[in-house]
MMTF fields as JSON, N, C-alpha, C and O atoms, coordinates in Angstrom:
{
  "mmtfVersion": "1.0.0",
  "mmtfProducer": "UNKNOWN",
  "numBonds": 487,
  "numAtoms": 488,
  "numGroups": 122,
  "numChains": 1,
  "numModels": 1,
  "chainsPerModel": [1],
  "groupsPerChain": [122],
  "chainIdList": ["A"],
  "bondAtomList": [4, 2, 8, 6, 12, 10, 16, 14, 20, 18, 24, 22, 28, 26, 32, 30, 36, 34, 40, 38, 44, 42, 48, 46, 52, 50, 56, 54, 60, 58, 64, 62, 68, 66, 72, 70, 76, 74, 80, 78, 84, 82, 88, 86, 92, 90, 96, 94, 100, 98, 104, 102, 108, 106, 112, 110, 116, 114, 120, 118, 124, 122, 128, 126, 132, 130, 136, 134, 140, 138, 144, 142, 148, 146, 152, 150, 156, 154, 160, 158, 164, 162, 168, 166, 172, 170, 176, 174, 180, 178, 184, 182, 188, 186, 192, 190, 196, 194, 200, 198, 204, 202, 208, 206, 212, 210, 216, 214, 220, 218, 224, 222, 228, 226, 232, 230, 236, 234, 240, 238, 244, 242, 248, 246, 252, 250, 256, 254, 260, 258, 264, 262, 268, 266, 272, 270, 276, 274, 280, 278, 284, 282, 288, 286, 292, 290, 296, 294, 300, 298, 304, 302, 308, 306, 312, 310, 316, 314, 320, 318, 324, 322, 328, 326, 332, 330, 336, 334, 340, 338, 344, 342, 348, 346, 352, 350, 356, 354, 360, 358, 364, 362, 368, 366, 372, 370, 376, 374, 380, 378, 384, 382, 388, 386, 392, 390, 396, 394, 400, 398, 404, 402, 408, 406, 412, 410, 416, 414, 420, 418, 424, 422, 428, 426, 432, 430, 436, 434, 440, 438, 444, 442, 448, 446, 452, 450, 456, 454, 460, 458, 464, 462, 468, 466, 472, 470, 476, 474, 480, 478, 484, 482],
  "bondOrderList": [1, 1, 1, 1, 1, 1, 1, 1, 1, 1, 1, 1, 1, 1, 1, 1, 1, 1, 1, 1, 1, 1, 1, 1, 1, 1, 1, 1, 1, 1, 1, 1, 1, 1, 1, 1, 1, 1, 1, 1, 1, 1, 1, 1, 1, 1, 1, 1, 1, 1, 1, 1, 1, 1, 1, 1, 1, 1, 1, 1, 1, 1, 1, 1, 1, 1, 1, 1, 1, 1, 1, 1, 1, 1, 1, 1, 1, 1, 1, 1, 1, 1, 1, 1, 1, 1, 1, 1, 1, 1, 1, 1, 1, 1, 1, 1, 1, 1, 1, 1, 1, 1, 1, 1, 1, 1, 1, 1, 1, 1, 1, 1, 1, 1, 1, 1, 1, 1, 1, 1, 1],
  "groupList": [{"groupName": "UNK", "atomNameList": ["N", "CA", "C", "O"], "elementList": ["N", "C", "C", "O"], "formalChargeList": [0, 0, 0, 0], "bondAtomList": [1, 0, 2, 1, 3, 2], "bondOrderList": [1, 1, 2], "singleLetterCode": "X", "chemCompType": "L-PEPTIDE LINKING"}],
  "groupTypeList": [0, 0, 0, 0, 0, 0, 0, 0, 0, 0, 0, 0, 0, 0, 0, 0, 0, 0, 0, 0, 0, 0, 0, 0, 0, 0, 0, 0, 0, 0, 0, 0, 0, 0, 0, 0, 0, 0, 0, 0, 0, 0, 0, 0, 0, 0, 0, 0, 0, 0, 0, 0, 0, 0, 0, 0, 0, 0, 0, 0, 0, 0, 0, 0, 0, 0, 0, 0, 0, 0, 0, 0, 0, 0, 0, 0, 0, 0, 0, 0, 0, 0, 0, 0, 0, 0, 0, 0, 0, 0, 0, 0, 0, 0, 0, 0, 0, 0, 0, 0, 0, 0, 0, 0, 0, 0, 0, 0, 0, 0, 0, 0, 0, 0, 0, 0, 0, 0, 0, 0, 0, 0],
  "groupIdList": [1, 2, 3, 4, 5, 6, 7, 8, 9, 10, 11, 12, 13, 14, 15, 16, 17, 18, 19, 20, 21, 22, 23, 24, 25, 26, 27, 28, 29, 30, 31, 32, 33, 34, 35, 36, 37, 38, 39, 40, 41, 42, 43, 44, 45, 46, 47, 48, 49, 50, 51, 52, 53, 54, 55, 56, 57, 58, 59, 60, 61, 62, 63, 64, 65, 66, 67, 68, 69, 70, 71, 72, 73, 74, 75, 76, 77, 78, 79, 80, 81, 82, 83, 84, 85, 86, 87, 88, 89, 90, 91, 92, 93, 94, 95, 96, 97, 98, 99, 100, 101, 102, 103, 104, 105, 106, 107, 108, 109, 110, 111, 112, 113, 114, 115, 116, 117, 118, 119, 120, 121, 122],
  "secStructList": [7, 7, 7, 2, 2, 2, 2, 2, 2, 2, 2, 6, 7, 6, 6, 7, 7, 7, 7, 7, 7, 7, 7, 7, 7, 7, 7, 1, 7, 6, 6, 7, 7, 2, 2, 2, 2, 2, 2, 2, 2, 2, 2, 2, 2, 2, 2, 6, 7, 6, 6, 1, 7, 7, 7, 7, 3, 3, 3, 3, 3, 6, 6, 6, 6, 3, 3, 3, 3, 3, 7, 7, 3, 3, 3, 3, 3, 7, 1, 6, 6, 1, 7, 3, 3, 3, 3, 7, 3, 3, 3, 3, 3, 6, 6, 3, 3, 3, 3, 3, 3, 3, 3, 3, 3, 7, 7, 6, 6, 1, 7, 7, 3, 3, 3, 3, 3, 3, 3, 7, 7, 7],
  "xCoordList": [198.787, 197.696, 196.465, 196.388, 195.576, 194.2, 193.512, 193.773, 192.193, 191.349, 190.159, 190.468, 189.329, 188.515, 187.655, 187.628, 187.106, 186.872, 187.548, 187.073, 188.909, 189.433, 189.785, 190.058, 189.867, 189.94, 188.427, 188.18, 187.312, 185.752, 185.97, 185.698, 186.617, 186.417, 187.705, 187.908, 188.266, 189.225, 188.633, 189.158, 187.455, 186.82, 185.33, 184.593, 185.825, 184.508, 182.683, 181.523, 183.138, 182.331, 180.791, 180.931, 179.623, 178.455, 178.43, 177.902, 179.164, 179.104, 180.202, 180.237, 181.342, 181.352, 180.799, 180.17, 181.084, 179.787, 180.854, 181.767, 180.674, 181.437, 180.228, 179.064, 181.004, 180.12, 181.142, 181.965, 180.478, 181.28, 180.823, 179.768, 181.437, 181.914, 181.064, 181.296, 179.606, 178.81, 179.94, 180.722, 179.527, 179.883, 179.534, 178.317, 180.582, 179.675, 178.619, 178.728, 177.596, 177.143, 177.629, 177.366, 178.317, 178.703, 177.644, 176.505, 178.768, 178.652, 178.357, 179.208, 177.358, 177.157, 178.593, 179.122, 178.908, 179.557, 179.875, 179.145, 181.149, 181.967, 180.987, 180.356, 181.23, 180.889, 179.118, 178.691, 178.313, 177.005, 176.757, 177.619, 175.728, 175.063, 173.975, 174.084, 173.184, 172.251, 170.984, 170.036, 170.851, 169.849, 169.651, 168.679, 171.44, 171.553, 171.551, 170.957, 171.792, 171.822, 170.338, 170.02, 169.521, 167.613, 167.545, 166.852, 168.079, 167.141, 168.042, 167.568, 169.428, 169.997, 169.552, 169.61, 169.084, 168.402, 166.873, 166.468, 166.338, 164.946, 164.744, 163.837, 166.32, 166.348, 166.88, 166.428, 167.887, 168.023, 166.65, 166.042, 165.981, 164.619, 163.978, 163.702, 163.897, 163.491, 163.983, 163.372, 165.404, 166.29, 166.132, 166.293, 165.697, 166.49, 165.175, 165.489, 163.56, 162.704, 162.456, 162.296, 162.293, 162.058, 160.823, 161.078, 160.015, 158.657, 159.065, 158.666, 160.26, 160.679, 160.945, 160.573, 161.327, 161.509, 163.123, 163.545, 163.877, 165.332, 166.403, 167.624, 165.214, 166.149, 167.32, 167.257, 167.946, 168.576, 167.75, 166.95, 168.154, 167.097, 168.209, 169.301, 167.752, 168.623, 167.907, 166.92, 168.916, 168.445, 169.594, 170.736, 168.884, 169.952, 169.356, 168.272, 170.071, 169.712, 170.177, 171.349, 168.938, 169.447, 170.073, 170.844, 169.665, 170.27, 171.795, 172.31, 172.688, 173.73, 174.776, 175.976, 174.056, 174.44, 174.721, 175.696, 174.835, 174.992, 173.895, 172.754, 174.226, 173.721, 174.047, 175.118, 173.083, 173.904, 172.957, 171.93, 172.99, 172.197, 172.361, 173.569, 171.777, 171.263, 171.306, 170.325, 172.077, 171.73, 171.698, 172.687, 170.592, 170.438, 171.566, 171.789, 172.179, 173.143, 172.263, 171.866, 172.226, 171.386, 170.184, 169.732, 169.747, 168.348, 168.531, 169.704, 167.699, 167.169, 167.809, 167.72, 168.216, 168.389, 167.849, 167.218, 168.043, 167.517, 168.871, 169.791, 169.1, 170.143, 169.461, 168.749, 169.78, 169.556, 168.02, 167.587, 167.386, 165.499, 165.017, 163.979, 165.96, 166.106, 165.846, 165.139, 166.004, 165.779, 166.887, 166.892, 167.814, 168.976, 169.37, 168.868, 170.171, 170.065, 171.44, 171.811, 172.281, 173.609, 173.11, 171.921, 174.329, 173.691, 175.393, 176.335, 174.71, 176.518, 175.788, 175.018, 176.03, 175.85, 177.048, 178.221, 176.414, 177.65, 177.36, 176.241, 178.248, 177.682, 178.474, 179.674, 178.007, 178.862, 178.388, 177.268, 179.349, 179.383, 180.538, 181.564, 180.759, 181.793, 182.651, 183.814, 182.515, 183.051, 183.859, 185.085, 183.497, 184.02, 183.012, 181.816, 183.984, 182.7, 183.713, 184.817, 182.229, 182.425, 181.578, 180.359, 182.25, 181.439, 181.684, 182.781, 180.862, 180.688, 180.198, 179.799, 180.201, 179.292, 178.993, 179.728, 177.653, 177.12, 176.381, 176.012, 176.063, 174.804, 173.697, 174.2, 172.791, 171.775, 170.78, 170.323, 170.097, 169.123, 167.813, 167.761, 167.002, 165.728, 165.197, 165.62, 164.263, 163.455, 161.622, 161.55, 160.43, 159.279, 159.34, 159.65, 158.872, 157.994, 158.838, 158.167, 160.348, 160.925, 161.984, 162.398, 162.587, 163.216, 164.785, 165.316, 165.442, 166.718, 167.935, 168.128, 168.496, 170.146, 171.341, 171.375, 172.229, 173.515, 174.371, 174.391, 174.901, 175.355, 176.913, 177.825, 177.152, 178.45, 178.351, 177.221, 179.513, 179.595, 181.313, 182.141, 181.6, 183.156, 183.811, 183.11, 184.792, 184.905, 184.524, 184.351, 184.234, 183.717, 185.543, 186.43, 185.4, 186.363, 186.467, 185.638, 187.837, 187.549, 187.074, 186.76],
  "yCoordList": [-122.503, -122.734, -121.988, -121.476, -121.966, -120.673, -122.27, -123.472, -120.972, -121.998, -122.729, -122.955, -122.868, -123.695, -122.063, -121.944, -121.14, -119.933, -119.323, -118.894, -119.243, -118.62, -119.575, -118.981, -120.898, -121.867, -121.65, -121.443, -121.756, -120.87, -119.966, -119.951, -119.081, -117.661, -117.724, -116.927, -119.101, -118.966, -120.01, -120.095, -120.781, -121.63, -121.041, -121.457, -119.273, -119.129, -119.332, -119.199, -119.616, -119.396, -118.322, -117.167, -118.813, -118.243, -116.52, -115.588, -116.502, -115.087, -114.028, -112.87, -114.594, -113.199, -112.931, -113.625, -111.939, -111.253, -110.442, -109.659, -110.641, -110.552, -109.794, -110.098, -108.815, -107.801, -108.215, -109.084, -106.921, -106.457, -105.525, -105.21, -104.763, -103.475, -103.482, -104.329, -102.342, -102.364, -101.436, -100.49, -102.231, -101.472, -100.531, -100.372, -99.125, -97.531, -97.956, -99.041, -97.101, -97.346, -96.066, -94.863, -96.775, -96.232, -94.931, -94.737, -94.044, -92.692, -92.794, -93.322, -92.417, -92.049, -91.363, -92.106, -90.631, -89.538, -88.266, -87.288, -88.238, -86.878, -85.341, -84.481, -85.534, -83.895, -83.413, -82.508, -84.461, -84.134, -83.249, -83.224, -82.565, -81.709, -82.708, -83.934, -82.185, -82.811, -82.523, -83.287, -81.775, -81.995, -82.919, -83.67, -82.904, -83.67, -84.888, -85.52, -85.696, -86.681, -87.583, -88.749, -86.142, -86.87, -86.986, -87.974, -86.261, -86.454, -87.548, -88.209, -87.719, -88.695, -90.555, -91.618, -90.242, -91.332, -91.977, -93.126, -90.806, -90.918, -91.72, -92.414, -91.145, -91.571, -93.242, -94.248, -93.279, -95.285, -95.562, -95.921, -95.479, -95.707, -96.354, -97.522, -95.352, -95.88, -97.016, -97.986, -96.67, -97.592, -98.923, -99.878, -99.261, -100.2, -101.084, -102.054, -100.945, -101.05, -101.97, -101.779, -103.745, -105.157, -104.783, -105.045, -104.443, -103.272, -103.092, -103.453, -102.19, -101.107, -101.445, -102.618, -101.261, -101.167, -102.046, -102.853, -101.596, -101.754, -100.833, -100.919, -99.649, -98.977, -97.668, -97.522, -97.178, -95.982, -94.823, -94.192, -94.616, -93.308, -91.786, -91.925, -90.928, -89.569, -88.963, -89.346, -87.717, -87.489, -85.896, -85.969, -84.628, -83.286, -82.593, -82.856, -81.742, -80.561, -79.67, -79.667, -78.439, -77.382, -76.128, -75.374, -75.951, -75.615, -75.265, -74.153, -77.112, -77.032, -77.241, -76.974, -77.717, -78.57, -79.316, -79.424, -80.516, -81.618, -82.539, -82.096, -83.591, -84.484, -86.217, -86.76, -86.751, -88.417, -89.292, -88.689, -90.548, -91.344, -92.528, -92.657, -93.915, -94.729, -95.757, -95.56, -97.006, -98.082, -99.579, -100.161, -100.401, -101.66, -102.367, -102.413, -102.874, -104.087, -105.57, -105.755, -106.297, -107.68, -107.543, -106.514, -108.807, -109.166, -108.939, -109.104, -108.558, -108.571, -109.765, -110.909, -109.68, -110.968, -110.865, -109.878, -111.575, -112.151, -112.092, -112.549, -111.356, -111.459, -111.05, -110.069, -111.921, -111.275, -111.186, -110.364, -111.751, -111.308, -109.981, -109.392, -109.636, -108.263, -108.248, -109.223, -107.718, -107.717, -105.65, -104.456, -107.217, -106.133, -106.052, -106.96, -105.215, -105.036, -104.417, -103.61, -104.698, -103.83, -102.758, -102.621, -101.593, -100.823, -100.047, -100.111, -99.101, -98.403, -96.91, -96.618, -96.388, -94.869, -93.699, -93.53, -93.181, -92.134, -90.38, -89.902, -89.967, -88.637, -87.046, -87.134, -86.169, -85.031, -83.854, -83.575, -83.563, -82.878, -82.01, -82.566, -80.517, -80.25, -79.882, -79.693, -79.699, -80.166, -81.722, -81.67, -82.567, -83.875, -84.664, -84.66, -85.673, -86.865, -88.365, -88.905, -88.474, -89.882, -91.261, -91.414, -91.909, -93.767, -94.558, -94.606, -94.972, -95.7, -97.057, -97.116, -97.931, -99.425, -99.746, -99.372, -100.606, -100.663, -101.618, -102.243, -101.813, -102.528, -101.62, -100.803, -101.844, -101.518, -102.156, -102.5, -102.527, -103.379, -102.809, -101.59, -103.371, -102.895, -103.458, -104.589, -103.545, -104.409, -104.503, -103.838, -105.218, -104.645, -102.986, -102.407, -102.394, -101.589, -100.222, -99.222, -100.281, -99.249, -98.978, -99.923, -98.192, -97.43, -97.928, -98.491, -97.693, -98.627, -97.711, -96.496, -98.637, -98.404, -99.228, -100.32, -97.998, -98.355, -99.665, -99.717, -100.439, -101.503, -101.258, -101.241, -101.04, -101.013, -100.154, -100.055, -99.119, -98.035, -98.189, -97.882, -98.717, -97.956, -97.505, -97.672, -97.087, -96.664, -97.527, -98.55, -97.72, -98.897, -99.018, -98.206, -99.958, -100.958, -99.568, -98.668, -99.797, -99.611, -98.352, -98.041],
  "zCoordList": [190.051, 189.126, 189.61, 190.727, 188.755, 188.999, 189.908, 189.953, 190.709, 190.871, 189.503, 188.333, 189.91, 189.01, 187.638, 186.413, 188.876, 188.18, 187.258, 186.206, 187.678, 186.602, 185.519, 184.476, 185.439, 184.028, 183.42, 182.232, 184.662, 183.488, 182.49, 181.29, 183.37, 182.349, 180.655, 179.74, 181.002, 180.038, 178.839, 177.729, 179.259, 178.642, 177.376, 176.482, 178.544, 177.545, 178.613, 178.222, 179.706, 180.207, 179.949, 179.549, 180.195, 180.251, 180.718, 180.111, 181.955, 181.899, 181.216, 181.632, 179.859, 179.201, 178.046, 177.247, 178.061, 177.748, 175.944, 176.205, 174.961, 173.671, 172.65, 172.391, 172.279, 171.082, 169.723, 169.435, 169.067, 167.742, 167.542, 168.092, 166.703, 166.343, 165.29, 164.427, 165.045, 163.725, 162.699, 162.798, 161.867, 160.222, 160.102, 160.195, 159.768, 159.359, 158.301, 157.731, 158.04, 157.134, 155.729, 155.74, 154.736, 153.601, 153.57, 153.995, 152.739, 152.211, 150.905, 150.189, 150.423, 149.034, 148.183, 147.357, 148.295, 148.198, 148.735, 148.571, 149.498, 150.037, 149.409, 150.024, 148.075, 147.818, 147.528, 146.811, 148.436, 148.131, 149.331, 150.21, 149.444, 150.318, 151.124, 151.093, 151.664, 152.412, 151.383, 151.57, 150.573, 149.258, 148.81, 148.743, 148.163, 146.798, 147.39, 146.516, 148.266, 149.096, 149.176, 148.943, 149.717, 149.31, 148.486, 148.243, 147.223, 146.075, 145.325, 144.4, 145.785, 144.776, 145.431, 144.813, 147.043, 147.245, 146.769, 146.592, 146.674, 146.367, 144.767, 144.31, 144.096, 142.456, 142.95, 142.402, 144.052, 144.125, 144.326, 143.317, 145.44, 145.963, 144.352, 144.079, 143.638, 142.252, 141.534, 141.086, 141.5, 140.284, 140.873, 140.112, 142.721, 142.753, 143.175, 143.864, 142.873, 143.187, 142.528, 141.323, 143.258, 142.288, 141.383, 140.208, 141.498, 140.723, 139.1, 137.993, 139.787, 138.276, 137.109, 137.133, 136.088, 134.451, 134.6, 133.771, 135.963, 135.516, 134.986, 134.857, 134.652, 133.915, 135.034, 136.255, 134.377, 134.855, 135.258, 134.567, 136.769, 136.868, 137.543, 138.093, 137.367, 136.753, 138.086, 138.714, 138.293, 139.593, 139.258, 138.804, 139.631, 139.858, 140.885, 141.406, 141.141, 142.367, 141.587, 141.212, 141.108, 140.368, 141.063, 140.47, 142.443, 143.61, 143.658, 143.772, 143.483, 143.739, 142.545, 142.499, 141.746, 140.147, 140.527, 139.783, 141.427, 141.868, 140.789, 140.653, 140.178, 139.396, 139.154, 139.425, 138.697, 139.363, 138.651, 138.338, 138.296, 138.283, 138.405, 138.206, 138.686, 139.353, 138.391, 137.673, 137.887, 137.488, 137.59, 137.146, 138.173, 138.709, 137.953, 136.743, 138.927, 138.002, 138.783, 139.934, 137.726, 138.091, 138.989, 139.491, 139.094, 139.776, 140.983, 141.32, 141.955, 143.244, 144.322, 143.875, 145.2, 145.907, 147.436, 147.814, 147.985, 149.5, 149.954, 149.276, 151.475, 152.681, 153.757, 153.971, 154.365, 155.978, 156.131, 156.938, 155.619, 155.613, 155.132, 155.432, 154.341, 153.274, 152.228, 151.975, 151.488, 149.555, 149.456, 149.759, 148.529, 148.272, 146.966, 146.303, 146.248, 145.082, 144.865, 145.716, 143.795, 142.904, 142.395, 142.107, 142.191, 140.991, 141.398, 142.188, 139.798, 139.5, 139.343, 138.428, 139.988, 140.244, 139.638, 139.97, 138.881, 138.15, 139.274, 139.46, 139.648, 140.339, 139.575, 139.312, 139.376, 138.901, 140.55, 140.98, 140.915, 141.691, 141.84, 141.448, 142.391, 142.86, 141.458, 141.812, 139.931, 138.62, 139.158, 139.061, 139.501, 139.734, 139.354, 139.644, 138.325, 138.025, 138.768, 138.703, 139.524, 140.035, 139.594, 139.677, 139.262, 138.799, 140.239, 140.796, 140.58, 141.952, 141.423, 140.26, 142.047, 142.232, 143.65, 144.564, 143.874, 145.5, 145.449, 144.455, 146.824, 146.597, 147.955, 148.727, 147.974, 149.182, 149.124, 148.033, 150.48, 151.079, 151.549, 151.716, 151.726, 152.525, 153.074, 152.832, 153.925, 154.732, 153.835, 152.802, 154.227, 153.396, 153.715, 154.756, 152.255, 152.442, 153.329, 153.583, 153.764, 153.662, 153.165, 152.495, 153.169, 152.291, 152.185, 153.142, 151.03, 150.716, 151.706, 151.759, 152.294, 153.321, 152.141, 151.575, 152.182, 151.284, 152.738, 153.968, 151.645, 152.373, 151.918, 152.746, 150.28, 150.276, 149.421, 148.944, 148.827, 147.998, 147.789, 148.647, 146.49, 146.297, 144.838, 143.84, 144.731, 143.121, 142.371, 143.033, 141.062, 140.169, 139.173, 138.912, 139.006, 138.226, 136.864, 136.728, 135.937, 134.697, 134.431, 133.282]
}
């Protein structure tokens, strides 16, 4: 049988020491550039702003023809001491059209982090 130490460390003892593994943070989309990427964030920044109209906001890079836009699905909510928000993002890039759904968060007063991004339903 162990001594007394090693039944500690099997109890969970104070000194180990246990992480986790952070979550990537979601990709907008594979076929954007590092342009179309600012400017298709700058258009969430908008869409997803408790402030805003609600409405759909449109966003291109004439650059790349990369094009996309931004629409809030439901009200605003509270996580984590955040203010986070849905929305369904359509993207044309690449001649590829993509329909996405997500949600992303913010803290006050900076700028929105994608939390989840994946194909949309339908």
């Amino acid at each position: 049988m162990g001594t007394s130490a090693d039944s500690a460390l099997w109890r969970g003892a104070p000194e180990d020491t246990t992480g986790s593994i952070a979550k990537p943070i979601p990709r907008l989309s594979r076929r954007l550039d590092a342009e179309d990427l600012r400017r298709a964030m700058a258009a969430l920044d908008t869409a997803l702003d408790p402030q805003g109209s609600g409405a759909r906001v449109h966003w291109d890079n004439p650059q790349s023809g990369a094009k996309g836009s931004f629409t809030p699905a439901g009200q605003p909510y509270p996580l984590d001491a955040k203010i986070c928000r849905a929305f369904v993002a359509e993207i044309t890039a690449d001649d590829a059209n993509e329909k996405l759904q997500g949600a992303a968060c913010r803290e006050k007063s900076a700028d929105w982090t994608l939390t989840e991004v994946k194909a949309a339903k339908g």
